[in-house]
Backbone as JSON, one array per atom type, in Angstrom:
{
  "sequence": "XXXXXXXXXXXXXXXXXXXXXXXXXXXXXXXXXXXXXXXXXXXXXXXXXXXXXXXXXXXXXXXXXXXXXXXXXXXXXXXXXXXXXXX",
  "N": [[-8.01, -10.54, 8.02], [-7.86, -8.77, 10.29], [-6.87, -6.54, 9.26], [-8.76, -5.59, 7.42], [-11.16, -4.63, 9.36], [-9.61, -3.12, 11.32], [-9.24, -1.03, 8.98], [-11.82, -0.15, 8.72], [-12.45, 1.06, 10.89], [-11.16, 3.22, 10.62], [-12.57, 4.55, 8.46], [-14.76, 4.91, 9.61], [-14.18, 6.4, 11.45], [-12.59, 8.79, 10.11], [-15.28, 9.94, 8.73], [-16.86, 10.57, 10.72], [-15.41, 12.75, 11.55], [-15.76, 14.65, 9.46], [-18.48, 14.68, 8.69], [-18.99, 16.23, 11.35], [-17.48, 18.72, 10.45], [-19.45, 19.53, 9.11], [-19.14, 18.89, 6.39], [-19.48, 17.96, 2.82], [-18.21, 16.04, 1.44], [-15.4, 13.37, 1.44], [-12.27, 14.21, 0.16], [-9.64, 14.01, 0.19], [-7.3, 12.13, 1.97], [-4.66, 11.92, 4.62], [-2.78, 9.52, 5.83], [-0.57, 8.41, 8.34], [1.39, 5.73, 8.44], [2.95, 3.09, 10.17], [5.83, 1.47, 10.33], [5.88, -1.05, 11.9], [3.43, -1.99, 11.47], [1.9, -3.7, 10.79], [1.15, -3.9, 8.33], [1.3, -3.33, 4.74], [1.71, -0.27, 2.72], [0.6, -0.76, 0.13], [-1.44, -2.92, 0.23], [-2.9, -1.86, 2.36], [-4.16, 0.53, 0.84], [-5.82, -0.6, -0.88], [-7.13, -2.05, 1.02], [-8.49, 0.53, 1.91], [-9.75, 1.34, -0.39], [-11.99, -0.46, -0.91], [-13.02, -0.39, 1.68], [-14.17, 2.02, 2.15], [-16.2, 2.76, -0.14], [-19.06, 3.56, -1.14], [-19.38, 5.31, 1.37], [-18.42, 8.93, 2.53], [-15.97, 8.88, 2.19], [-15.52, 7.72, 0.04], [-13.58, 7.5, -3.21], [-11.42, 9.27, -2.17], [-8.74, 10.73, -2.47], [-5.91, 9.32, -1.52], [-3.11, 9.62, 0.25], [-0.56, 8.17, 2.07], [2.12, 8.24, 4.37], [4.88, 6.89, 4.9], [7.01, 5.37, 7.9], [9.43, 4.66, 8.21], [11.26, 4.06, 10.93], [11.75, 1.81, 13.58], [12.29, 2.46, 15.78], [10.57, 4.53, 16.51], [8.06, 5.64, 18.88], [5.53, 5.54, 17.6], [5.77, 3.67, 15.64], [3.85, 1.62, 15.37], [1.83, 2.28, 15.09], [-1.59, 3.35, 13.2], [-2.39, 6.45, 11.92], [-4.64, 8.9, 11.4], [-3.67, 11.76, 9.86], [-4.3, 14.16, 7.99], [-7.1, 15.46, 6.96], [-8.9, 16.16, 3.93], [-11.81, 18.41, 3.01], [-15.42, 18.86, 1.39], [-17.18, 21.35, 1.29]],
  "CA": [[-9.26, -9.92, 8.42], [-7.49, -7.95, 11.61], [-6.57, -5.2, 8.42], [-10.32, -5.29, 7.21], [-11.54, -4.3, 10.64], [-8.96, -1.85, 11.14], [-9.64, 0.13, 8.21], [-13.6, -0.12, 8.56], [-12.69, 1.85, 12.09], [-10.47, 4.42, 10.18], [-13.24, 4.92, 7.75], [-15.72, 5.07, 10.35], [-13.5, 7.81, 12.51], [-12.92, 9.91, 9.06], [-16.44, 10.14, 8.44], [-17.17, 11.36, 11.69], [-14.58, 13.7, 11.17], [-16.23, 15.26, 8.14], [-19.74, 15.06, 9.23], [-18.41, 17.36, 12.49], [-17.24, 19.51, 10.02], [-20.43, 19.76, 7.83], [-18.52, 18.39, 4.89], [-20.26, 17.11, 1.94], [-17.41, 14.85, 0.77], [-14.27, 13.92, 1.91], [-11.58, 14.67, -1.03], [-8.11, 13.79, 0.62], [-6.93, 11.65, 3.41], [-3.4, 11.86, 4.56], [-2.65, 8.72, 6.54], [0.81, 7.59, 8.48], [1.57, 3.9, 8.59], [3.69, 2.57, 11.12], [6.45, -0.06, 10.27], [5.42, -2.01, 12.22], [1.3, -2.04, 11.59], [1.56, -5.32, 9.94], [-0.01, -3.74, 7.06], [2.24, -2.37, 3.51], [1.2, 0.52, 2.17], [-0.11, -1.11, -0.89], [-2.26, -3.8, 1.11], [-3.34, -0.59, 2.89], [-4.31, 0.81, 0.06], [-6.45, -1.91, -1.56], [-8.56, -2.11, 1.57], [-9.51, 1.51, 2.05], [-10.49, 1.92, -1.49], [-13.21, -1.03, -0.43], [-14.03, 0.11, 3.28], [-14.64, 3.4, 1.78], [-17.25, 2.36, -1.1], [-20.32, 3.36, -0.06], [-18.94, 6.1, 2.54], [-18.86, 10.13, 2.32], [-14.87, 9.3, 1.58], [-15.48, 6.99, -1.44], [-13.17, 8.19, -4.13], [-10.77, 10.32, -1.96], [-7.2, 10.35, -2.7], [-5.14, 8.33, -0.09], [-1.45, 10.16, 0.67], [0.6, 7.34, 2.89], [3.88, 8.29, 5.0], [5.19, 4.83, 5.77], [7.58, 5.26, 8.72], [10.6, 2.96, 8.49], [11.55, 4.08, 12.11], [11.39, 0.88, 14.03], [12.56, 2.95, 17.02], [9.97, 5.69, 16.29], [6.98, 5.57, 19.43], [4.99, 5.35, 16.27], [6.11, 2.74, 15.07], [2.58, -0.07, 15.27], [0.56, 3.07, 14.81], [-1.96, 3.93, 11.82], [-2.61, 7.46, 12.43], [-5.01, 9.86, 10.83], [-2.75, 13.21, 9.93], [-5.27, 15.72, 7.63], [-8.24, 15.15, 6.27], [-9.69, 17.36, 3.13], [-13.29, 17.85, 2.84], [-15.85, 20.15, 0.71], [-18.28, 21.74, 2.48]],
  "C": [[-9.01, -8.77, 9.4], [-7.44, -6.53, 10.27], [-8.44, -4.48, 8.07], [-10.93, -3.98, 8.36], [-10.87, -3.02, 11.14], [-9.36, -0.5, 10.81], [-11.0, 0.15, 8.6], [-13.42, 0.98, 9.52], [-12.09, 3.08, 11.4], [-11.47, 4.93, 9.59], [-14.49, 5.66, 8.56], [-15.15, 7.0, 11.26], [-13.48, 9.25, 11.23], [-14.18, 10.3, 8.67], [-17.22, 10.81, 9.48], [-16.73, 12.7, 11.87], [-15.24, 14.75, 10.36], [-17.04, 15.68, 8.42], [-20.09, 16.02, 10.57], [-18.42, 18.28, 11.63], [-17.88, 19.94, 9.17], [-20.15, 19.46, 6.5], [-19.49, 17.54, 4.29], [-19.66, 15.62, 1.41], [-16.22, 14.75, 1.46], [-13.3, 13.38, 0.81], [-10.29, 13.94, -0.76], [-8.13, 13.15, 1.64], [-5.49, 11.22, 3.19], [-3.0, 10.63, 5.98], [-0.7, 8.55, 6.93], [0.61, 6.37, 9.08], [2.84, 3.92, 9.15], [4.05, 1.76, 10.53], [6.25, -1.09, 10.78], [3.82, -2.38, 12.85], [0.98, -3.33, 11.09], [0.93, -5.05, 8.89], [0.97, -2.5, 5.97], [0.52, -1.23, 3.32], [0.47, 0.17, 0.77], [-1.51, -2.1, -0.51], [-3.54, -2.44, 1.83], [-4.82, -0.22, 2.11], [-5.96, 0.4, -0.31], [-7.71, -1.59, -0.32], [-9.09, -0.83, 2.34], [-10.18, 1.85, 0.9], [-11.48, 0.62, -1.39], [-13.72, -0.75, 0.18], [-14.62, 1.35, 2.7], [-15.48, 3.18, 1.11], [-18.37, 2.7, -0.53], [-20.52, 4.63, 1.02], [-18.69, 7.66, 1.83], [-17.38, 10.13, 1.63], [-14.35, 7.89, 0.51], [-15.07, 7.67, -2.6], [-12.06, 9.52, -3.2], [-10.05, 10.07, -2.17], [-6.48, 10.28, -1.14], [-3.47, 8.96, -0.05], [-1.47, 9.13, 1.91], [2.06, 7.46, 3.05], [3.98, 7.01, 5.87], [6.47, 5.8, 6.27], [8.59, 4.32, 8.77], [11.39, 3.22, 9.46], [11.55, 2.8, 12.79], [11.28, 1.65, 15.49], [11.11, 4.13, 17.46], [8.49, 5.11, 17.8], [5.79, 4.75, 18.91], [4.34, 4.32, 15.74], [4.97, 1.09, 14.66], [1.47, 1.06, 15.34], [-0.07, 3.15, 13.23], [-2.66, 5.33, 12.39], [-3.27, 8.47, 10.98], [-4.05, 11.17, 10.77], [-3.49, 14.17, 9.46], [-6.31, 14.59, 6.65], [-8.86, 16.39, 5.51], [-11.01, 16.99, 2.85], [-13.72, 19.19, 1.78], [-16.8, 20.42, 1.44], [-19.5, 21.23, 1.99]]
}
């Protein structure tokens, strides 16, 4: 459930994102996943194409840079990187 919750906030923050930027849709989201987020990139996956349903970035394409740094700062982050929108 901790992943659920997660994403709902990512979804929530990209959408704010967008709606700042007068965007109609949002098209692309380029996410980095931390090795140690407790959460694969396929798992990931799975529950933004649910949290999103419903949302301005329902149907965007998901780019994921998994991090296999352990050492990396990073490393237990999920970090927004670019977000594409249409106006």
């Amino acid at each position: 459930m901790h992943e659920f919750s997660l994403i709902k906030d990512l979804i929530r923050k990209i959408s704010s994102i967008a709606l700042e930027q007068h965007a109609s849709k949002v098209i692309g989201v380029t996410i980095k996943l931390g090795v140690l987020s407790h959460i694969s990139p396929d798992h990931f996956r799975e529950h933004f194409i649910h949290a999103s349903h419903g949302t301005i970035a329902e149907g965007a394409r998901l780019n994921i840079e998994f991090m296999t740094d352990v050492t990396d700062p990073q490393s237990q982050d999920v970090l927004i990187q670019n977000i594409e929108v249409v106006d």
